[in-house]
C-alpha positions in Angstrom: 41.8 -91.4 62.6 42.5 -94.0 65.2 39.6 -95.3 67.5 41.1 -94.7 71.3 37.5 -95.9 72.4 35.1 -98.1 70.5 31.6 -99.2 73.1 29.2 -101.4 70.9 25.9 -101.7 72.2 27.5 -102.4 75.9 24.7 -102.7 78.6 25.3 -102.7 82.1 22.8 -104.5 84.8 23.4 -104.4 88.5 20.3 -106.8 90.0 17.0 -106.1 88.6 18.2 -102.4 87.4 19.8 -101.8 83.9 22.8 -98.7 84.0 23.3 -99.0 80.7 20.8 -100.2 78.3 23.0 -100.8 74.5 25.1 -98.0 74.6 27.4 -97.4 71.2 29.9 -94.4 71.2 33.1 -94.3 69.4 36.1 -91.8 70.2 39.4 -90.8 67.8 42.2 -90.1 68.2 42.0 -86.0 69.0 38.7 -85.8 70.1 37.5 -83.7 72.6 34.1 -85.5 74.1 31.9 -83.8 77.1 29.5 -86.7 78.4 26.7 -84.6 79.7 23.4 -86.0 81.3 21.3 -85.9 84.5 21.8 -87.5 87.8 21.5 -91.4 87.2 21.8 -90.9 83.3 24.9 -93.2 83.5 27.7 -90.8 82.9 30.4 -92.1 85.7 29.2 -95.7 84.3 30.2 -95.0 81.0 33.6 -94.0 82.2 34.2 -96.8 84.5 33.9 -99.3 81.3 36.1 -96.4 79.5 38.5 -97.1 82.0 38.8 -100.8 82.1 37.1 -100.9 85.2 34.2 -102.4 84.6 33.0 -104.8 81.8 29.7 -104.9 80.0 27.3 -107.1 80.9 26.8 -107.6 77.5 28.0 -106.2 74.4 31.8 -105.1 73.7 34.1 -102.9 74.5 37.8 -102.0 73.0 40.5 -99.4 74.4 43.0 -98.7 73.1 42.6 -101.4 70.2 42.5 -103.9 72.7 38.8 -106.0 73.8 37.6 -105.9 77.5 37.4 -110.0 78.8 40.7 -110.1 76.1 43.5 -108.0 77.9 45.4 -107.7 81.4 43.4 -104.4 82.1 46.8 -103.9 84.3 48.8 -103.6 81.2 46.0 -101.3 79.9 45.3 -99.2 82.8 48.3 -97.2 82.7 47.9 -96.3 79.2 44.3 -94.6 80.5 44.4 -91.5 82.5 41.8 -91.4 84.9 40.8 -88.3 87.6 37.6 -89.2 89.5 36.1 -88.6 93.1 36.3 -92.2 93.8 40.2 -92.3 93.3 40.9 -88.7 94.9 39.1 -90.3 98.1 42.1 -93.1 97.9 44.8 -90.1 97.9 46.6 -89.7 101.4 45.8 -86.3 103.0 49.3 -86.5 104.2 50.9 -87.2 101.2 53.6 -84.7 99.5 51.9 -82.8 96.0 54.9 -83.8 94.2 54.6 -87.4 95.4 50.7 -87.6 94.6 51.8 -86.7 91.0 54.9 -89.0 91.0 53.2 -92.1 92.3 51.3 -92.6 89.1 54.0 -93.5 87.3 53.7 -96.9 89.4 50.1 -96.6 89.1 49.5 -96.6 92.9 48.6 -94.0 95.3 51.0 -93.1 98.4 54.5 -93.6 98.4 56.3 -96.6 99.6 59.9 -97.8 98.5 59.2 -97.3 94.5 62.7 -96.0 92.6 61.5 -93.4 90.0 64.4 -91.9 87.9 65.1 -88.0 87.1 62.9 -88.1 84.0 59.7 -89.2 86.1 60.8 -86.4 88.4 61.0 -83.8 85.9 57.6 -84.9 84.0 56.0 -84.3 87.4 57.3 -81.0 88.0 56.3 -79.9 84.4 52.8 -81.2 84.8 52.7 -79.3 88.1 53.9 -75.9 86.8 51.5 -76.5 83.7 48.2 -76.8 86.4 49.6 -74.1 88.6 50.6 -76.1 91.4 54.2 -76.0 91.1 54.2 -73.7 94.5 52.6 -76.6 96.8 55.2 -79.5 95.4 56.1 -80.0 99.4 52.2 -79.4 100.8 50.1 -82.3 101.9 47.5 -82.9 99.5 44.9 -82.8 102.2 45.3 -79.0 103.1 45.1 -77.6 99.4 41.4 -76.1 98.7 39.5 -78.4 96.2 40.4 -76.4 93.1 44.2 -76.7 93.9 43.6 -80.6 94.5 41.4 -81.1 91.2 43.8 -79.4 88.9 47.1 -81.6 90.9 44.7 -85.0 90.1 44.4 -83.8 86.4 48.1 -83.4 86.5 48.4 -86.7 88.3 46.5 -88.2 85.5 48.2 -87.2 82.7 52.1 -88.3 84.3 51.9 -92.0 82.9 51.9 -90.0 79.1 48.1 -91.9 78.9 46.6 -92.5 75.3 43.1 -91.4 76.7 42.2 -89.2 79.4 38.9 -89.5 81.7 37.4 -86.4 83.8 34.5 -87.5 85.9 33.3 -84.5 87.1 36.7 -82.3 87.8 34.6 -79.3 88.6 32.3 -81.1 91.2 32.4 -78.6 94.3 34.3 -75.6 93.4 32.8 -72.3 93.4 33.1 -69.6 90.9 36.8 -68.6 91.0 37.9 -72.4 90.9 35.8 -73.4 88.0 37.1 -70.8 85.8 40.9 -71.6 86.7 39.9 -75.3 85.9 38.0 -74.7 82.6 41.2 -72.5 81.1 43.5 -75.1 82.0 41.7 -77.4 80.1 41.0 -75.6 77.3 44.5 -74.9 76.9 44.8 -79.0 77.4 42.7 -79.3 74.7 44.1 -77.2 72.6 47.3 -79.0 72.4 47.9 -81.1 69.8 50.2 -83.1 71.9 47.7 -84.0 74.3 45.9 -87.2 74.2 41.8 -87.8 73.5 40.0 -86.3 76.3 36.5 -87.5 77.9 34.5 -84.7 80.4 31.7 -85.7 82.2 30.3 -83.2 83.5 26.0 -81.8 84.9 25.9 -78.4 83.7 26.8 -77.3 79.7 28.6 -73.6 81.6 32.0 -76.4 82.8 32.3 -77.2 78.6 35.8 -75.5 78.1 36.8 -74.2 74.8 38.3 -76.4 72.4 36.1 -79.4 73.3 34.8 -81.0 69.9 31.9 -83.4 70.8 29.0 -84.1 72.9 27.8 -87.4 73.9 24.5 -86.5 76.0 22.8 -89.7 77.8 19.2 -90.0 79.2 18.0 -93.3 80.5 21.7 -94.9 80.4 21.1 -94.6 76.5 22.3 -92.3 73.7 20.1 -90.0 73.2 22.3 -88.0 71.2 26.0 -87.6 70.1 28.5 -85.5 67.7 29.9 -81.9 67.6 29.1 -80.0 70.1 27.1 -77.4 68.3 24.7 -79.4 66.5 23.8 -81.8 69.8 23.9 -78.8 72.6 20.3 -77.8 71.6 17.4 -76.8 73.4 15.2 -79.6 71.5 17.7 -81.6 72.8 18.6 -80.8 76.5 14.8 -80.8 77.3 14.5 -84.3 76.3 17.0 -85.3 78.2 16.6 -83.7 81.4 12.9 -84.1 81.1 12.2 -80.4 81.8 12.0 -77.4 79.1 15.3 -75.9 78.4 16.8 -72.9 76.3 20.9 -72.8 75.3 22.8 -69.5 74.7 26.3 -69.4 73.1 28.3 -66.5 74.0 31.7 -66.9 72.0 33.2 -70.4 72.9 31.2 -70.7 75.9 27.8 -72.4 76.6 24.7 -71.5 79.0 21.8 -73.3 79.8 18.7 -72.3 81.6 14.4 -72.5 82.0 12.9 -72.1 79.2 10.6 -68.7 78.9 
């Protein structure tokens, strides 16, 4: 298999403080990664160099065969599908659903004067009926309730056909109900073949949906572990990482952590 995503021993320093401390992690070409770790474990890090939108401080990193510092990461961008807090903030509350989902075919958020022919207008509306939120094509994005706008960003990321697609955090703030809608729409995402290499990030091992393959679990803005999910979503290993004694409990092809007895 291809390498979508090849980090080698990338470290990140901001000042005085080290985000990433020679991180290597490698994703294929139909992979299914969750990046799980605690607060300040570098998870959202990891995916802005994943993205292109931020380079190592030292070390190297290659998307999509091509080398951050090498490549117009404007060329590459759009080949990266990318659905984070920090870009939903940039979203017009009065823009249309179906225009939220449209504009990324530009790459830009709120519509101006861009020309986008019928097949970008039909991709849209099939991405939308495939998240569920065919119905509020002509509702502002600021009045949907935050599952119905994380599922319309997923669908917003996937409308530029991207090689490699990025969740930071998609279930950040829903409550019971909208986390279940969002993990069975992307298990069925991951599920088919068709769809590109995903990346989760995610706090909590319950939000891994079915169907996801790996787990890259970071403590200290460093591996401390990484492969199929079964053998790394251990007890052993979650304790470590989250510095505080931990048991896990599979219950068909969903997870649970909680305190150790």
């Amino acid at each position: 298999m291809t390498d979508v995503l090849d980090l080698q021993d990338v470290t990140i320093r901001r000042g005085t403080t080290t985000i990433l401390d020679g991180l290597s992690w490698r994703v294929r070409e139909g992979e299914r990664w969750v990046v799980l770790g605690r607060n300040g474990a570098g998870k959202t890090t990891v995916l802005q160099v994943a993205s292109g939108r931020m380079h190592p401080t030292s070390g190297t990193a290659d998307l999509l065969g091509s080398r951050l510092g090498r490549v117009d990461v404007f060329e590459l961008r759009p080949r990266i599908g990318l659905a984070s807090a920090a870009l939903a903030d940039r979203i017009p509350g009065g823009e249309l659903v179906r225009d939220v989902v449209l504009t990324a075919a530009y790459g830009v958020t709120g519509r101006w004067r861009e020309a986008y022919e019928q097949v970008d207008e039909s991709r849209a509306a099939d991405l939308m009926a495939a998240f569920g939120v065919a119905g509020f094509a002509d509702r502002y994005f600021g009045t949907l309730s935050e599952g119905e706008r994380k599922r319309v960003q997923i669908a917003r990321a996937l409308m530029s056909d991207p090689e490699l697609l990025l969740l930071d955090e998609p279930a950040a703030g829903l409550d019971l109900g909208g986390r279940e809608e969002l993990v069975a729409a992307l298990a069925e995402l991951a599920g088919d073949r068709k769809s590109p290499a995903l990346v989760l990030v995610t706090h909590h091992v319950e939000e891994i949906p079915p169907g996801f393959t790996h787990l890259l679990l970071l403590a200290g803005g460093k591996v401390h572990a990484a492969g199929p999910v079964a053998e790394v979503l251990t007890g052993e290993n979650l304790t470590a990482a989250f510095g505080t004694p931990l048991q896990v409990e599979r219950v068909g092809d969903r997870w649970t952590a909680r305190a150790a007895d």
